[in-house]
N, C-alpha and C positions, 0 to 999 in steps of 0.2 A: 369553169365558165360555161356559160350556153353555148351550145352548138345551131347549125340552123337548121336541123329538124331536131323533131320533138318525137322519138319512139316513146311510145307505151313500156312505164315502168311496172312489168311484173312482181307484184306482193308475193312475198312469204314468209310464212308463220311457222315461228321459232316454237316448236313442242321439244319436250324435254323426252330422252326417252325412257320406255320404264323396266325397270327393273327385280329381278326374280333370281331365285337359288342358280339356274341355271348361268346368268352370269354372273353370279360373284367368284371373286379370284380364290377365296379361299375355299368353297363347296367344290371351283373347278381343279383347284391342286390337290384336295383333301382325296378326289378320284383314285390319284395314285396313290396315296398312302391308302386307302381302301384295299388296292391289288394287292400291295406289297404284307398286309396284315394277311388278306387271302393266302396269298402267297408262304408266308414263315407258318399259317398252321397245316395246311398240307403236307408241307417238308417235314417238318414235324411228326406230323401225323404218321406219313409213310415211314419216316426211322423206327416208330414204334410198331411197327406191324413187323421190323426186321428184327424184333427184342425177342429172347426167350426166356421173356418173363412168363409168369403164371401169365394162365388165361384169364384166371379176376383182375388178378394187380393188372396186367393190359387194359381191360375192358375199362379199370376203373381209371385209369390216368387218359386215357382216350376219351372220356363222358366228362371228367374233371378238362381238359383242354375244349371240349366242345362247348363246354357252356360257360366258356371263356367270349365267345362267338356272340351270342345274345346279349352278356355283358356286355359287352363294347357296344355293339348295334343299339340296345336301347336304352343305354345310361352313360357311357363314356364318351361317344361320339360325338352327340350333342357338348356336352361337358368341354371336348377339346375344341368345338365352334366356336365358344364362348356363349351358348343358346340358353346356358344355366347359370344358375350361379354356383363360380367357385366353389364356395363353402361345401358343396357336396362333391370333390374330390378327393376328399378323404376318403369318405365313404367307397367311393368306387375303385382308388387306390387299397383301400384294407381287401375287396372282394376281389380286385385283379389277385395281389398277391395271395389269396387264402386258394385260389383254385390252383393258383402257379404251383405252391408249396406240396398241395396234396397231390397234385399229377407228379409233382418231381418224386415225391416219397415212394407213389408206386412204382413207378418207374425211371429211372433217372435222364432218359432218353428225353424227357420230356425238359430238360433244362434247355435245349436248341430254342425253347418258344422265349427265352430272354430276348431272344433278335426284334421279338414285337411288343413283349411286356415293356422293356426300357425305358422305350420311345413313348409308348403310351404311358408310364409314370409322368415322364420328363413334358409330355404334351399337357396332361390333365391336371399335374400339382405343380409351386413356384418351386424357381428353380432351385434355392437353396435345400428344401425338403426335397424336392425331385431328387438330385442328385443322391444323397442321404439315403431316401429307399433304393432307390437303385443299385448304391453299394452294397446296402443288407439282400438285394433280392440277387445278386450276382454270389452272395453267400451261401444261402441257402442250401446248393449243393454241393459245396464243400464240406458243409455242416452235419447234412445226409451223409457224405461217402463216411466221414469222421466217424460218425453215430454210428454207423452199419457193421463200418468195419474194426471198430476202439481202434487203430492204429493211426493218432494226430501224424507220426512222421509220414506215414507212406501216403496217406492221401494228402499230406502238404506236397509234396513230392508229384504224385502224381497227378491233381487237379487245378492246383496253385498256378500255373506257366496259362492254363485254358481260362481258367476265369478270370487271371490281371486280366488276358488280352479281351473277354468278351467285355470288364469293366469297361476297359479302356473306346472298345467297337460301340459298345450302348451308350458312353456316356458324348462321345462322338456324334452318334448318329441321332439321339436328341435331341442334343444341342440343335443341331442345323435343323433336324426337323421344325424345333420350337421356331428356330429362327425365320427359316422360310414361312411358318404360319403369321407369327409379328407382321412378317413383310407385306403380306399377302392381306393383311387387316389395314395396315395402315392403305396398304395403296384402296381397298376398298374403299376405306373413310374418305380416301382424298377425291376418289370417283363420285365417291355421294354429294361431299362438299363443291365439287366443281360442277355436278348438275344441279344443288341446288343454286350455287351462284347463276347458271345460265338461267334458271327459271327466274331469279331477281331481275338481272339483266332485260331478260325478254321482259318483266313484266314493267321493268323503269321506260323500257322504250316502247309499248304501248303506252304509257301517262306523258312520256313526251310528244308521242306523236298525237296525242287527244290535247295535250296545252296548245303546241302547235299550228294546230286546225284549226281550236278556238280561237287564238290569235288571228289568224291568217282571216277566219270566218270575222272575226270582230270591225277586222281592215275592209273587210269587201262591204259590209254592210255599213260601213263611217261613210265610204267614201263613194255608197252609190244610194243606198233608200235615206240614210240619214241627209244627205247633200240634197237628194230630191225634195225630202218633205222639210228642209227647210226654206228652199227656193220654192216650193209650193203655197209653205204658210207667209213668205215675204209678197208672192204673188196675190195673195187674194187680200194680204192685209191693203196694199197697195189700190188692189182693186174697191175695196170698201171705203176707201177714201175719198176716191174719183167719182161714185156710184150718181154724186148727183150732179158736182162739175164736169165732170168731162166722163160722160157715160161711154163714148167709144174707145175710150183709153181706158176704161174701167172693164169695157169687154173684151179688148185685147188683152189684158192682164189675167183676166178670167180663162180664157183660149191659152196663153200660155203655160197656166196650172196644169189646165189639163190635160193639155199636151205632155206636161214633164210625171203628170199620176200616170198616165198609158205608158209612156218609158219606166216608170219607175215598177208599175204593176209587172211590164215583162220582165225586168230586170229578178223579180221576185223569183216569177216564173222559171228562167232561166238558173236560179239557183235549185228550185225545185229539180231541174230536168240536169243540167246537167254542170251548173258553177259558171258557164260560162259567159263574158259577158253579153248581153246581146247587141252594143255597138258592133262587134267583132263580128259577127256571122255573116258574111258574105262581105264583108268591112276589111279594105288595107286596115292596117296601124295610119297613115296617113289620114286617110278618108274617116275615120274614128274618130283622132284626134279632132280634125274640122270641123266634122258635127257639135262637138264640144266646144269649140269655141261661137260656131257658129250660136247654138243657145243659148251661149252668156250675152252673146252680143243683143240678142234679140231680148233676150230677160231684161237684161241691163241699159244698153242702148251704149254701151263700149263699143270703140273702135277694135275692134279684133283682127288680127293681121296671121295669118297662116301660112307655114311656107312648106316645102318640102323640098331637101335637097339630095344631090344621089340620086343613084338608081334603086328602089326600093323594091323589096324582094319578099319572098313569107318567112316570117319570123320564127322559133319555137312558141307554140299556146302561150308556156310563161313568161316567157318576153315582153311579148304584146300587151296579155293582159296588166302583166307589172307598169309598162309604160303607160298603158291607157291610161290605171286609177291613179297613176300618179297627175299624168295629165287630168284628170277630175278632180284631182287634189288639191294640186294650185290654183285652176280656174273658180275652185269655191271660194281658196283664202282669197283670192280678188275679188270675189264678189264679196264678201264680208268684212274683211277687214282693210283694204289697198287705200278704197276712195279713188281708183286712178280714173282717168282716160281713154289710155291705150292698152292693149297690150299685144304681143309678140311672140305666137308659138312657134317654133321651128323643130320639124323632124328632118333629121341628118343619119342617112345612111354612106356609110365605107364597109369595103370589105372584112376589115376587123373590130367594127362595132357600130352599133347605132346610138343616137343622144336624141333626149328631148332637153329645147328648150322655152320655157315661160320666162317671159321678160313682161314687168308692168312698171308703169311711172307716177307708182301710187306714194302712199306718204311714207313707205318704207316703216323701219322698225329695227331695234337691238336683238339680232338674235341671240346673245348671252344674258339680256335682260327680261325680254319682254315673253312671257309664256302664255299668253293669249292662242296663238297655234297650236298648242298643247299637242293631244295626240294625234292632230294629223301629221304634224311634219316628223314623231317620231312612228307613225305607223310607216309613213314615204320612207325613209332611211330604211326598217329595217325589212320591209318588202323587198328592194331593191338590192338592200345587200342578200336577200337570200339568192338572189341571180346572179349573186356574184359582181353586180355592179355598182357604182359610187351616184353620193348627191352632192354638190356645191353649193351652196345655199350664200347669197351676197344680198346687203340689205342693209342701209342705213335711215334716220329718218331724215325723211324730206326726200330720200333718191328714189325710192323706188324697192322693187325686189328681187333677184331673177335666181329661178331654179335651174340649175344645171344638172341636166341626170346623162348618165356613163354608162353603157353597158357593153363590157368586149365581148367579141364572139368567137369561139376556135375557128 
């Protein structure tokens, strides 16, 4: 409900924000598995520098793990972002394993970089083939010692108990790697999807608040230039009729146009400058409404009867102006459709709300039948409920009409 002041509502715009490598969840977890690749070829590295293998076979299982380095960097990596397509994991799985195989040959020392090949199969192929090379690549150097040495038992014996366990640590450590990468995509997708929903969002509530305005603008203009220039065009029809009987009531009718084109021209004005209306500027809501009756009375030659009860106090902008044009509202359908007499405006202020009301003794009407009011009386309702306040609307024919309008105030 209105309060009785009116602060200034501060606008703002809903931007989406934008989004780059830097933060997606997955380029930001893929960081660590970065280190940790770093990481197992050093280890790596340095075991082989404690080998006393030949100086070639070192040098050459050392340049065969280094250019395991570049592989990754600029063909697998992408690969396990999802940046490429799949179908070229094979390919980058055949070359992991072909450098793996030849470092291990020269040197066996070089089987510790399973700690990183695994995970990298298990990232870059599905998982059923992932698994699969990984159990061949955890052979490998079984296969070597086997070969080296022709003795299948002693190196069952001796390397068998080291590769179940590294099977077992790579096929492990895959798994979850792959898994936190899934996670880390979907929560991606659901980040993309949730800002694009807010850019929908933002963009439905700009088109409601442009339908909105147009509504609200469609209401100000019914029920201030359209009411004018009809009270304009009744005034001079009026006056064209009188022009040869009764030329001073033809000029008083004339004067009265004019008088309501200079209201109606500021009125314009006043939307141009600032919406507001210009009864209201330096205008109670009281003193408002009375001008309003006062020029029906004078248009018309209606008994117009004004009251104001209560202490009356300043209203919020929307308040006022909502009761004004309502008060313009009714006082038109009096003039257009009532036929009355009299009529009956009463402004009532209380502390917990203020009411207008129009009362006339015209020929009344079915409000469930008769749509001749069309859209003013449903502009009035839903003006008013945007304040939060009600209309009573009583009318039968032959009685009369009276608007009841309600507005609480905290």
């Amino acid at each position: 409900m209105p309060s009785r002041t009116a602060p200034d509502q501060p606008s703002a715009e809903n931007t989406a924000p934008e989004t780059n490598d830097s933060l997606d969840p997955v380029v930001r977890w893929f960081g660590l598995w970065d280190a940790y690749f770093g990481l197992s070829y050093l280890v790596t590295t340095g075991l082989l520098l404690t080998s006393q293998s030949p100086p070639g076979r070192l040098a050459g299982a050392i340049a065969a793990l280094t250019l395991i380095v570049p592989w990754y960097a600029g063909f697998g990596r992408a690969l396990m972002l999802g940046r490429v397509k799949s179908g070229r994991s094979r390919w980058f799985a055949l070359g992991l394993i072909s450098l793996f195989g030849l470092a291990t040959a020269l040197d066996l020392r070089s089987s510790f970089a399973l700690f990183a090949i695994c995970p990298m199969l298990l990232m870059s192929l599905p998982s059923a083939p992932g698994i699969v090379v990984v159990l061949l690549a955890n052979l490998v150097p079984l296969v070597l010692v086997w070969v080296t040495s022709g003795e299948l038992g002693s190196a069952v014996l001796g390397i068998l108990p080291t590769t179940l366990l590294g099977i077992a640590l790579a096929v492990l450590l895959g798994l979850w790697i792959t898994r936190v990468v899934e996670q880390s995509r979907d929560r991606a997708r659901l980040i993309e999807e949730l800002e694009l929903s807010r850019e929908q969002v933002a963009h439905l509530s700009r088109q409601a608040g442009i339908a909105a305005e147009r509504e609200r603008l469609a209401r100000e203009i019914h029920d201030t230039l359209a009411q004018g220039l009809t009270s304009i065009i009744a005034l001079i029809q009026a006056a064209d009729s009188e022009l040869e009987e009764a030329p001073e009531l033809a000029r008083r009718h004339l004067d009265l146009a004019a008088r309501s084109a200079t209201e109606n021209l500021a009125e314009t004005r006043g939307f141009v400058a600032a919406l507001t209306p210009v009864a209201l500027r330096g205008n109670s809501l009281g003193e408002a409404v009375r001008r309003q009756g006062e020029a029906l009375a004078a248009e018309t030659g209606l008994t117009v009867d004004h009251r104001v009860s209560g202490t009356e106090f300043p209203l919020p902008t929307a308040v006022s102006v909502v009761l004004l044009r309502t008060a313009q509202e009714a006082l038109a359908n009096v003039r257009k459709h009532a036929s009355a007499q009299r009529v009956v405006v009463r402004t009532e202020f209380t502390d917990i709300s203020v009411r207008l009301l129009v009362e006339d003794d015209g020929r009344g009407f079915d409000p469930e039948q008769d749509d001749d009011h069309g859209y003013g009386l449903r502009g009035m309702r839903a003006r008013v409920a945007e304040i939060g306040g009600s209309v009573e609307l009583a009318s039968a024919p032959g009685r009369g009409t009276t608007v009841d309008v309600l507005v609480p105030l905290d």
